[in-house]
Every structure is written in C-alpha cells, then in structure tokens.
C-alpha positions as CSV (number, residue, x, y, z in Angstrom):
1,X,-92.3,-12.8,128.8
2,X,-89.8,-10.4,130.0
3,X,-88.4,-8.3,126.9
4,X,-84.9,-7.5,127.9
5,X,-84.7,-3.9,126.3
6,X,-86.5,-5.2,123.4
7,X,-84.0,-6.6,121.8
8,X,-85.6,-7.8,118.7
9,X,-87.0,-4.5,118.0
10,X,-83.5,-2.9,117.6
11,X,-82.0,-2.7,114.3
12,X,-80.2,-5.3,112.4
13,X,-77.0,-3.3,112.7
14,X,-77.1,-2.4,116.4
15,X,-77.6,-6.0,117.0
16,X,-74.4,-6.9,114.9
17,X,-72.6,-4.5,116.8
18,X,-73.6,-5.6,119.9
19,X,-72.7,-9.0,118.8
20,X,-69.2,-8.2,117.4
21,X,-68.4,-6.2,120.4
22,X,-66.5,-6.9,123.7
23,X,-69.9,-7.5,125.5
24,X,-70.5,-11.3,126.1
25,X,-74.0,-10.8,125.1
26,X,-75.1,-11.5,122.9
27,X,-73.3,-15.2,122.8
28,X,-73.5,-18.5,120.5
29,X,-76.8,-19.4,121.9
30,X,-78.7,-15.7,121.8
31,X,-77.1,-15.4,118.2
32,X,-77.4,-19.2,116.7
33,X,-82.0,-18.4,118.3
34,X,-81.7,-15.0,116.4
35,X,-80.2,-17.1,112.9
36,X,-82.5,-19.4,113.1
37,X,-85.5,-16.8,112.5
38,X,-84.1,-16.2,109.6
39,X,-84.4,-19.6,108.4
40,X,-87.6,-20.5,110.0
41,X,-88.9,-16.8,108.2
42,X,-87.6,-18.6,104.4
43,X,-89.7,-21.7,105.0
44,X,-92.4,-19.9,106.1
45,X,-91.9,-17.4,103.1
46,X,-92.4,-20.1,100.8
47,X,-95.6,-20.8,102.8
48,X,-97.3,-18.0,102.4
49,X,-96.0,-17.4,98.0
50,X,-98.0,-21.1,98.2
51,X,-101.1,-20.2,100.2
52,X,-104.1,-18.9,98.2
53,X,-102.4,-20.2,94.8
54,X,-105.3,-22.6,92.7
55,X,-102.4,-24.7,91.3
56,X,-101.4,-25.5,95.1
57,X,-105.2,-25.5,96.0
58,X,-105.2,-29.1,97.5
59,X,-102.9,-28.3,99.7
60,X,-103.9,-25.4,101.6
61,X,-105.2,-26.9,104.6
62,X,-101.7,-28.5,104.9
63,X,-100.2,-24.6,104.0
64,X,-102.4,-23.3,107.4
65,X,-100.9,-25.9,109.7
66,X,-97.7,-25.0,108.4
67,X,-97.6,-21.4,108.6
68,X,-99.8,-21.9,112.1
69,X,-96.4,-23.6,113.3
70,X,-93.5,-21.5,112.1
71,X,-95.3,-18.5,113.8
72,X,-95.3,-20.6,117.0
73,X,-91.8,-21.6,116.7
74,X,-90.4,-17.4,115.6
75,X,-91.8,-16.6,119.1
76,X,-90.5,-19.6,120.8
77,X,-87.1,-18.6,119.3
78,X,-87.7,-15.0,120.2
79,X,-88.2,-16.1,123.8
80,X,-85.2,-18.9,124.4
81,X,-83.1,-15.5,122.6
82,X,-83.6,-13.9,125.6
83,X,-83.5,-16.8,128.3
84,X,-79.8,-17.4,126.6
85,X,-79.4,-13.9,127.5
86,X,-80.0,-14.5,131.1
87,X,-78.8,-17.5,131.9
88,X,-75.5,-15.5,131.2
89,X,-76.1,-13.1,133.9
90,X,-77.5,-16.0,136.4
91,X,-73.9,-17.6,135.3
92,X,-71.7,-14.6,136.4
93,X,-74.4,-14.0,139.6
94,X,-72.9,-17.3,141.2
95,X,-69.4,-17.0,140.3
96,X,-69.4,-13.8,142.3
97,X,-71.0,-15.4,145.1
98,X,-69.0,-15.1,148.3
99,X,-66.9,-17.9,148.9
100,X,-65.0,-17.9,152.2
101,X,-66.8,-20.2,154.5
102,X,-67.1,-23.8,153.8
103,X,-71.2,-23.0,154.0
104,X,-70.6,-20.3,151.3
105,X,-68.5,-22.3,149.1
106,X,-71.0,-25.0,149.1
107,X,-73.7,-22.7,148.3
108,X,-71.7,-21.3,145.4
109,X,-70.9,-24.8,144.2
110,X,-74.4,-25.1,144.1
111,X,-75.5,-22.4,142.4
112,X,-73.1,-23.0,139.9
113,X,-73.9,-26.1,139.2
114,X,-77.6,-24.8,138.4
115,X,-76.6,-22.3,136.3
116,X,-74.3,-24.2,134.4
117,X,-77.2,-27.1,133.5
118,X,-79.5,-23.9,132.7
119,X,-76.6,-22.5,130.1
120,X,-76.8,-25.8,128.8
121,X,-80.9,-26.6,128.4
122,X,-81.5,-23.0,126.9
123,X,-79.3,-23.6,123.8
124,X,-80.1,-27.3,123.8
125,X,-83.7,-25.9,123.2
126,X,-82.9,-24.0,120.7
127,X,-81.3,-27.2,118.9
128,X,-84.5,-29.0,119.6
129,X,-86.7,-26.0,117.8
130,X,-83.9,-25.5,115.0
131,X,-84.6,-29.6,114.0
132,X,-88.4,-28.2,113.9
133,X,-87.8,-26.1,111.0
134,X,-86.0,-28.3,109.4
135,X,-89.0,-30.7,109.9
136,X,-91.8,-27.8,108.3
137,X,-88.7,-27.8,105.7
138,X,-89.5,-31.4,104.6
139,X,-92.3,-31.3,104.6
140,X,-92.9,-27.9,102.3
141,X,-90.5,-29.4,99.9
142,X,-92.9,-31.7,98.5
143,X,-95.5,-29.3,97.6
144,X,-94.1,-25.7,97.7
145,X,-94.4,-22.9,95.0
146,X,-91.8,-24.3,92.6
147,X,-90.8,-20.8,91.9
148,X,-89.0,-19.7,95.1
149,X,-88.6,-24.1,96.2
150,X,-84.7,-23.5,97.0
151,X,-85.6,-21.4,99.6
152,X,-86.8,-23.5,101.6
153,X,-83.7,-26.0,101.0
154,X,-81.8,-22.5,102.1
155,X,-84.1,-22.6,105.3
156,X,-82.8,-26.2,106.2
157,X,-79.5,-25.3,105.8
158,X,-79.9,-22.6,108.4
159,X,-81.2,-24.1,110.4
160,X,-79.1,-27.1,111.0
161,X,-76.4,-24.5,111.3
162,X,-78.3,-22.6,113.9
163,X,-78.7,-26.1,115.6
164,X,-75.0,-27.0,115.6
165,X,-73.8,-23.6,117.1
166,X,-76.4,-23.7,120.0
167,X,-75.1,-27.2,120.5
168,X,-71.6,-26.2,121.0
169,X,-73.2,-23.8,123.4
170,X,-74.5,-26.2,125.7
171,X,-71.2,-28.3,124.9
172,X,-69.3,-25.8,127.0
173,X,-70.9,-25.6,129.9
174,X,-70.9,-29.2,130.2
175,X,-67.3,-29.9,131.2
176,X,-68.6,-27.7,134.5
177,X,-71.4,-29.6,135.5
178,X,-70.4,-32.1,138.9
179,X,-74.0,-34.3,137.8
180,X,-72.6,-36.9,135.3
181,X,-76.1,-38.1,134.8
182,X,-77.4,-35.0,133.7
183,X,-74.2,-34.8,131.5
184,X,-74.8,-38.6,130.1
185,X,-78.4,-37.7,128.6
186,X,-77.1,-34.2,127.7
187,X,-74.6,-35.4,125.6
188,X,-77.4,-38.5,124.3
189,X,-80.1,-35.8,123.7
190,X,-77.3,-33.6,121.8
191,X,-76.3,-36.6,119.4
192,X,-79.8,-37.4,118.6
193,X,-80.5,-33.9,117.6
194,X,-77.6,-33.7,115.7
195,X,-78.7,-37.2,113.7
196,X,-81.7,-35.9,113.0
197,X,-81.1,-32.5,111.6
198,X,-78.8,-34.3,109.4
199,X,-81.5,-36.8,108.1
200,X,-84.3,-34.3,108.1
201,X,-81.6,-31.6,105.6
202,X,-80.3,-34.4,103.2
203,X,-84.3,-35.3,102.6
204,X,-85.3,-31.9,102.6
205,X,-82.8,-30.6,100.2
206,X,-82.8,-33.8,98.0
207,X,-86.8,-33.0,97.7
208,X,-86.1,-29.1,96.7
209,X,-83.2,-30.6,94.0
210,X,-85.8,-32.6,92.5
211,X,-88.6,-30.0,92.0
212,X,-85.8,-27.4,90.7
C-alpha cells in the first residue's frame, strides 16, 4: 500500500485544515473513510472495556472475533482513504488529456469514463465497509460492558453517516458515466446499502436503549 505522505500520521488539526481548505483533497469520500474510524474505533472501544471482564467471561471468544474484525476493517478504511485520494488525481489526469483529434477525443472519453466508475466504486466501498461496523455494532449491543453500551449505539450512528456521505460521493460521478448498466447496479447496490444501514442502526441502537 502506497502511503500518500502519510496522511494518517499527520495531526488531527493539519488534516482539518487540509480538509477545510481550497484543496479538493481531501473530499467527501477521503473524509466520510477517515469518520468512519472514528466510529469503527467506539465499537471496538467497547470491545476491548468487555474483553478479559469475568462478568462478560462467556463471551470472549465472540469479543476476539470482534475486535479481530474492526482491526481488519480500520486498515481497510485507512487504505480506500487514500484510493479516494487518487482516484481524484486519475479524475483530473484525463480531463487534461489532449483532445483535438477525433482519436484523442475518443481516448479521453475513455479515460473518463474509467475514472469516473473508479470515483464511484472507491466511495461505494467505503459505504459497503461503513454497513460493516454497523454490523459489529449489533452485534456488541447484545452483550457489551453495560457501562460504556451507548457508545457503541454512537458508533452506529457514525457510521451510517459515514456511509450516506461516501454515497453521495459515488452519486456524483454517476450522472458522467456513458455505461447505463454500470449505472443501473450502481444505483441498486447504493439503495441496498442504504436499507441496510438503516435496519442494522434502528436494531443496534434499540438494543443499546434497552441495556441503558
């Protein structure tokens, strides 16, 4: 994996700055990856205040799998952060293609069209992996460390919030893209993820309610 100057080893505040800046990265889908570590880092919080706890004995096997998981999905997260980051450059690459010949016009069209379905799978993975937390959310809900239980209700919620801004990151680039196949199960995929993240948030919070 390519770290593009490191980003996540910069400060909070430099990347906030970066963000509110005139730079267009980072964008929606860099910054909706980089929120979502926050909410997959609550869930697993509550993960590890469980683990090793005798009155949540019976579940540490379950505790492991978890924790196992939300490390794989902060460096999956870490990684699509940067890819959103890229596909931005491989965006403005082919819009500056030369375009005078009807060969070069042709081969720009191309190349836009490629980079415009690549803008729109990076964020739609990060949807995909924000509906993952919520998942781990439901699931520690039912057996969490009752003393710190809303935060992992807080988790969901960021989550899903995370997922709706990548989505209207891959939304975008959609009204670009020539293939209206690829745009068909785009738009399918993006409804289904958005149905359920809602399910998976409404039964992961409900749970958290009822062990407050």
């Amino acid at each position: 994996m390519i770290l593009m100057d490191k980003y996540f080893d910069k400060s909070y505040r430099e990347i906030i700055e970066e963000a509110a800046s005139s730079s267009p990265t980072p964008g929606g889908g860099n910054v909706s990856a980089m929120v979502a570590c926050m909410g997959n880092a609550m869930v697993s919080m509550v993960a590890n205040l469980t683990s090793g706890k005798e009155k949540y004995a019976e579940y540490q096997s379950q505790v492991d799998a978890l924790l196992e998981k939300s490390k794989s999905i902060m460096s999956r997260l870490e990684e699509l952060a940067y890819a959103d980051m890229q596909v931005f450059g491989k965006f403005m690459a082919a819009i500056k293609m030369p375009k005078e010949t009807d060969e070069e016009k042709q081969a720009r069209s191309a190349a836009m069209e490629e980079a415009s379905k690549t803008a729109t799978d990076v964020p739609m993975d990060i949807a995909a992996t924000c509906v993952e937390i919520i998942e781990l959310a439901v699931d520690l809900a039912a057996y969490g460390n009752k003393g710190a239980i809303s935060d992992v209700g807080v988790g969901a919620y960021i989550a899903e919030a995370s997922m709706e801004g990548a989505l209207l990151s891959a939304d975008i680039n959609l009204g670009g893209i020539k293939d209206q196949e690829y745009v068909k199960n785009a738009v399918a995929k993006r409804d289904r993820l958005r149905q359920k993240a809602q399910e998976l948030r409404t039964k992961a919070v409900e749970a958290v309610k009822e062990r407050m």
